[in-house]
N, C-alpha and C positions, 0 to 999 in steps of 0.2 A: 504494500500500500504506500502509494508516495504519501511523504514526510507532514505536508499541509493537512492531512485530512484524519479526522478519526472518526470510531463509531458515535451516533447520535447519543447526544450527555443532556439532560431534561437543564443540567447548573449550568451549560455553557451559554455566554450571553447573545442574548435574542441580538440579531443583527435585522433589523426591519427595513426591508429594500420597496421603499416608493418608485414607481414609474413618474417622469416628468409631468407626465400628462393628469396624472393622480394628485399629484403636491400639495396645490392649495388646499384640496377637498381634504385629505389626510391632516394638514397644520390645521384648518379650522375646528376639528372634530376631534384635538388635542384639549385636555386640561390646560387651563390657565399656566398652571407651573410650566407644562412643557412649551406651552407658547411663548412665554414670557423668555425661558430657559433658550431657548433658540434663537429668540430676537435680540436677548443679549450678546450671543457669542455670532452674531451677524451672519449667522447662517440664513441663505434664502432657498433653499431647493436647489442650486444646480446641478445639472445631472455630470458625478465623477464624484460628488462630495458625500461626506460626510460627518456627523457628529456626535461626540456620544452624549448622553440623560442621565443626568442624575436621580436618582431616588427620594423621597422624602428624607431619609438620615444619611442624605450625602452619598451614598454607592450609586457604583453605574447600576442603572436600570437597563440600559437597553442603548446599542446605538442604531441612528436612521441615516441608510443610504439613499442615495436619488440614484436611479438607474435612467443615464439615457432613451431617448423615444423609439430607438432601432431594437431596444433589448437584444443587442448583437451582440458575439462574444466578446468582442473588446469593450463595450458597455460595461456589463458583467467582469475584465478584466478591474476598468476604471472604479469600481464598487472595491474588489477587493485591494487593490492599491490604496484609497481611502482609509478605510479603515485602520486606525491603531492594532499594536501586537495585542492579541488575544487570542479564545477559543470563543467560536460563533454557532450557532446554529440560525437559517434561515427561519424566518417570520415574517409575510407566511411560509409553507413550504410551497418550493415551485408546483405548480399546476398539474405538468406531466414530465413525461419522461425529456423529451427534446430541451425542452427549458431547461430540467435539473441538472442533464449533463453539460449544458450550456455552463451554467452557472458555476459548476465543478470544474470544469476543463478551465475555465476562465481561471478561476484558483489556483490552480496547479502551476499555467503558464505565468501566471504573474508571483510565483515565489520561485522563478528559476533562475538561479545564480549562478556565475562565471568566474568562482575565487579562485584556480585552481591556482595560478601565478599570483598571487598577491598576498603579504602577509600583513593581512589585515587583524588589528586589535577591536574593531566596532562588530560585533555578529548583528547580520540582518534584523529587522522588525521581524519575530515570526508569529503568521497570522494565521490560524488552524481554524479548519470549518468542520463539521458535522457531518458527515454525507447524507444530502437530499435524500429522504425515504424512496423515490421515484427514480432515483439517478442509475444508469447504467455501469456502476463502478468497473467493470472491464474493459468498459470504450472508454471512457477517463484515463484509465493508467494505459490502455493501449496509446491514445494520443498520445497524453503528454511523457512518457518513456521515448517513442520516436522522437515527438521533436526535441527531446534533452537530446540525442543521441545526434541528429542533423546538426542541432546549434552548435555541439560541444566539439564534430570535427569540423565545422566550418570556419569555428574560433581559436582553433590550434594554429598555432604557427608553424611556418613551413619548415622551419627546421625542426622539428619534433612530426611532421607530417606529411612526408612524402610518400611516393605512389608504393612503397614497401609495408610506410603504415598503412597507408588507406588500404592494404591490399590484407594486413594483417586486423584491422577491422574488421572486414566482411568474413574474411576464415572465422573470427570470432562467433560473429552474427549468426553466419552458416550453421556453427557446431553446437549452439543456442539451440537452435528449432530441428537439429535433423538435416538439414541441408548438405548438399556436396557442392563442395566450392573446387575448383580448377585456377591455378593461375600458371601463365606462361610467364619469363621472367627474359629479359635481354633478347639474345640471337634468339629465345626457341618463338619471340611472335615473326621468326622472318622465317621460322621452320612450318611454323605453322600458318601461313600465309596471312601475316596482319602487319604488313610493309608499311602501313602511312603509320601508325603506332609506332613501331617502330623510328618511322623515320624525325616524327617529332621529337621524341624521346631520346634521342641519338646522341643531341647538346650536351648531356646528362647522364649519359650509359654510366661512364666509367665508376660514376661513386650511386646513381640514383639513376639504376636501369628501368625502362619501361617495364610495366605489366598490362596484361588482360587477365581482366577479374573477371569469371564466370559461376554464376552461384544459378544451381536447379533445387528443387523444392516442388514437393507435393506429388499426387496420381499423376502418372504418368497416360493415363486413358483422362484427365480433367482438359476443360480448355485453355490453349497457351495465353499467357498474358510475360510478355516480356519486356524489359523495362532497362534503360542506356540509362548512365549517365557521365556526364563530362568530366573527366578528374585528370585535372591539371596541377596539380599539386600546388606549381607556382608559376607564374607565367610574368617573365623580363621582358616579352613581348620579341626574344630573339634576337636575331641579327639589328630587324627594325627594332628596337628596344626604346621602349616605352619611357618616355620622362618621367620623375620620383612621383609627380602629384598622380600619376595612373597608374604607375605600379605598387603602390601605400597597401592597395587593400588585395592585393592578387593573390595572398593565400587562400582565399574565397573563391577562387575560379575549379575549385573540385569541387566547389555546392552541387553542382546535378547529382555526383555522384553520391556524395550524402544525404539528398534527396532522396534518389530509388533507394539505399540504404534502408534509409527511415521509412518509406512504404512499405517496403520487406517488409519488414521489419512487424509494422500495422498486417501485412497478409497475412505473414505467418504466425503470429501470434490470435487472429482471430480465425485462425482454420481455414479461409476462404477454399471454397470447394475447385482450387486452378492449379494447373501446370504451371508454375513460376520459373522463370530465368530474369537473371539479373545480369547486364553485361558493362563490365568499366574499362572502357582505355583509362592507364593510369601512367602519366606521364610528366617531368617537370619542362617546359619550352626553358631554356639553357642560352645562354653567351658563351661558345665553345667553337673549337678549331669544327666539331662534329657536328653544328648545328647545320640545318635548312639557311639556305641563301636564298634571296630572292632570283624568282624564273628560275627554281629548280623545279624539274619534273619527279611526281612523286608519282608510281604506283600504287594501287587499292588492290584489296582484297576481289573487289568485284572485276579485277582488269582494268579497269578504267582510270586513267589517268589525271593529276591536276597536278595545275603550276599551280606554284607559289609566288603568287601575286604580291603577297605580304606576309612575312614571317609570323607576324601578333593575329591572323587568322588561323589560331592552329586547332583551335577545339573543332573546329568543322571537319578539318582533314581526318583526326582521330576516330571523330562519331561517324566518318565513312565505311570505316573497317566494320566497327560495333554495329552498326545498322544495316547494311549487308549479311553480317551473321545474322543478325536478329531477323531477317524479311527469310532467309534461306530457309527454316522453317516453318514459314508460314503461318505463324499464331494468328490467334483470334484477334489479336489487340497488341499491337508496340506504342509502347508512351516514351520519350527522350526528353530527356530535362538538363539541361547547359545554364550556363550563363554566357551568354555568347555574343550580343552586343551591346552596344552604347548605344546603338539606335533604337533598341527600345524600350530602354529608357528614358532616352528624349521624348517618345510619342507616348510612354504609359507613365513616365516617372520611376522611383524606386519598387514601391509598394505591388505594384501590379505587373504580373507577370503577363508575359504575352502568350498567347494559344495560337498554334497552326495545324490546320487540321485536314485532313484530307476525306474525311466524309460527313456529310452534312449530318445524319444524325447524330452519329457518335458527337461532333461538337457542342449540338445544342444540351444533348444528356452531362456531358462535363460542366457544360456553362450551369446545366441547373443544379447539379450537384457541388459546385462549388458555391452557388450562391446559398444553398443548403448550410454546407460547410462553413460561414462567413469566411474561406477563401478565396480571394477573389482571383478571376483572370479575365483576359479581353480578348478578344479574337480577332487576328490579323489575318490579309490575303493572303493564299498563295497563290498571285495575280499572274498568272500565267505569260500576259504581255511580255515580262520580267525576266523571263527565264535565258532569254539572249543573251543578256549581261551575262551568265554565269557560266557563257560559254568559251573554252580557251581559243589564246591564241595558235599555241603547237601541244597544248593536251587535251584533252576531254571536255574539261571545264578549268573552271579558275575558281583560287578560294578567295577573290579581293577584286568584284567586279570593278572596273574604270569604265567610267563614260558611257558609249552605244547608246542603246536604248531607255536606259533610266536614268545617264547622267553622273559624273563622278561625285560621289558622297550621299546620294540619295537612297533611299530604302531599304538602307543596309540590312535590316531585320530579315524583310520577302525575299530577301537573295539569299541571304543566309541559309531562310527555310527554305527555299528552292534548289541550292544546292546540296542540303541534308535529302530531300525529297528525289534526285536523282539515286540515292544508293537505296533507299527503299523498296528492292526489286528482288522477287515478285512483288506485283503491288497487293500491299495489307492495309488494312483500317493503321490508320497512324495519326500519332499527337505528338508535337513537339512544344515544347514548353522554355520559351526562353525568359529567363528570371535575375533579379539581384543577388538572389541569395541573400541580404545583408538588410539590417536596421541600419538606419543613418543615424538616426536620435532613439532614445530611449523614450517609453510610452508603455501605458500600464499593460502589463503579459507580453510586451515585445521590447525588449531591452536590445539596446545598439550592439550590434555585433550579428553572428550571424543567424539566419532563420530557415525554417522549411516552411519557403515558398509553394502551394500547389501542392502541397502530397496529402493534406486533410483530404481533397477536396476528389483527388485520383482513388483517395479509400475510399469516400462516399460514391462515387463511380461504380467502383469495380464490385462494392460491397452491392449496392442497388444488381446489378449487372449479373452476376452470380451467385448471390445469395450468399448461405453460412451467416 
């Protein structure tokens, strides 16, 4: 049971969560003392706040939250941030079930801390809840354990996490639930025909050799759901190499890969009734005699060749190899999750990940199930016009469209997903998910550093989609 929560205690104090919309009517239909009590410590209802009541001989009575009008999880986040260290029980209790676990989850992510490097003398405010009578306690700790597990290697430094750790993560993960994990390590992905891996990872063999991480789980007669992710350990941006202000946060550029981790992670622990494969090129992009040059041609997996257009395009090359394997069986569902560019983030911001998607249902089921999720995503073209740009000059394609048809510095997202969408062959149901990974600011249950973007929201998918 994570640490925030215990079984319901009748002594523990009433925490009484008003809706915005409720306030006035709630404060008018308060005793004198409590009215008066509240107008002196200049409390007015807004929604994130809260205060505690005193008793007639002075003991807290009770404190009152204002819960935002969305009652979304970061609502319910902002609630538990408010409130002073204590033990609480809800008053009233939530409704049903979706709300309690709302409320719980909320809990969880907002007491999760990142001391591991820091010696700190102050221990946290800790604020312990009750568990909602209603609440799903298994979807609770299945969430909030993933996304400790997403934040905590996304927030590792790269020197303590390179494609060795991350590769000894997932073996972990794997031997958790029963799973078999494979990894190929240096020469054997050129033996095993996974050359762009390879060749990105080359900068960096001698001390910090690439890998492919391969992890299966579940019946082998269930349906395939197989799941990339981008793990870049650290990325200099190569040869092109990146100025300090771009390369500050690049230990974050493996987030995909602790992404599908963390979904694992949600599959396997709630049984979903699928064939699971998990695939991670894991590589650092390197300043080395052995790196990628610019207009060097690189072989794929699938035959197909690409220049390199731009060294700092390397997560696309990588998730070439992984996504080819992945379509070669033909599953029922590949989802791919990267951080893979700046452009969209320019068009969604940090917070909102971008969705690409190549069947029209499957999208709209994700968008509704993320909105389920309060996860959110937004859905971009895969504008077909576009696809010129991503065609080379003397290979195949190019990972750093210039010019033609859309223009140099335009769209970089759709070409991105257009040229992830060439290796996708056969053609399968596919989602690509390109994300921050990262808090910029800290905000209640979302603390600065890193996050699992999109993977609530791929479990409410796949859980809707297969049941268990």
């Amino acid at each position: 049971m994570p640490e925030p929560f215990c079984e319901p205690d009748p002594s523990a104090t009433r925490l009484i969560v008003v809706d915005k919309g409720g306030w006035d009517a709630w404060s008018a239909d308060q005793p004198n003392a409590v009215r008066h009590w509240l107008a002196a410590q200049g409390f007015r209802g807004s929604p994130g706040s809260a205060c505690p009541v005193p008793s007639d001989d002075g003991r807290l009575a009770f404190v009152v939250a204002v819960l935002g009008e969305a009652a979304s999880l970061w609502d319910w986040a902002a609630v538990a941030d408010a409130v002073p260290g204590g033990t609480y029980r809800l008053e009233p209790e939530p409704p049903d079930a979706e709300t309690a676990e709302r409320a719980a989850l909320a809990w969880a992510l907002n007491a999760f801390r990142d001391d591991r490097f820091r010696a700190s003398e102050t221990p946290p405010v800790r604020r312990v809840l009750c568990w909602p009578t209603r609440c799903d306690r298994a979807a609770v700790v299945r969430a909030a354990e993933a996304t400790e597990l997403v934040r905590t290697l996304i927030n590792t430094p790269a020197n303590l996490c390179g494609p060795a750790e991350l590769a000894a993560s997932a073996v972990d993960l794997a031997a958790e639930f029963g799973a078999e994990a494979r990894i190929l390590v240096g020469r054997e992905l050129l033996e095993e025909n996974y050359p762009a891996v390879f060749a990105v990872g080359a900068g960096a063999a001698a001390e910090r050799a690439p890998r492919l991480i391969d992890v299966r789980w579940g019946e082998a007669r269930g349906p395939k759901v197989t799941l990339v992710g981008k793990g870049v350990a650290f990325d200099t941006g190569g040869l092109d190499i990146k100025p300090a202000s771009a390369m500050k946060l690049m230990k974050k550029d493996m987030g995909g890969a602790a992404a599908v981790l963390g979904l694992a992670r949600m599959v396997m622990s709630a049984g979903l009734p699928v064939r699971l494969r998990v695939l991670i090129p894991a590589v650092e992009n390197a300043v080395s005699e052995g790196a990628l040059r610019p207009l060097d041609i690189v072989r794929t997996r699938s035959g197909r060749t690409i220049e390199i257009g731009h060294t700092d395009a390397e997560g696309r090359v990588i998730l070439a190899d992984a996504l080819f394997e992945a379509a070669s069986e033909q599953p029922d569902l590949i989802v791919d999750f990267a951080t893979l560019t700046g452009a969209a983030r320019v068009a969604l911001g940090p917070d909102v990940p971008a969705l690409f998607c190549n069947d029209e249902a499957l999208a709209e089921t994700v968008l509704a199930a993320a909105r389920r999720a309060d996860d959110p995503l937004w859905r971009l073209p895969l504008w077909e016009p576009y696809r010129k740009a991503v065609e080379g000059r003397l290979a195949d394609v190019t990972n750093a469209p210039e010019g033609g048809a859309v223009g140099s510095g335009y769209a970089g997202a759709i070409t991105a997903a257009l040229f992830l969408q060439t290796f996708v062959t056969p053609l399968r149901p596919w989602a690509h998910v390109d994300m921050m990974a990262w808090n910029l600011v800290s905000r209640p249950g979302r603390p600065e550093g890193g996050e699992a973007m999109a993977m609530r929201a791929f479990f409410a998918l796949l859980r809707g989609r297969y049941g268990g």
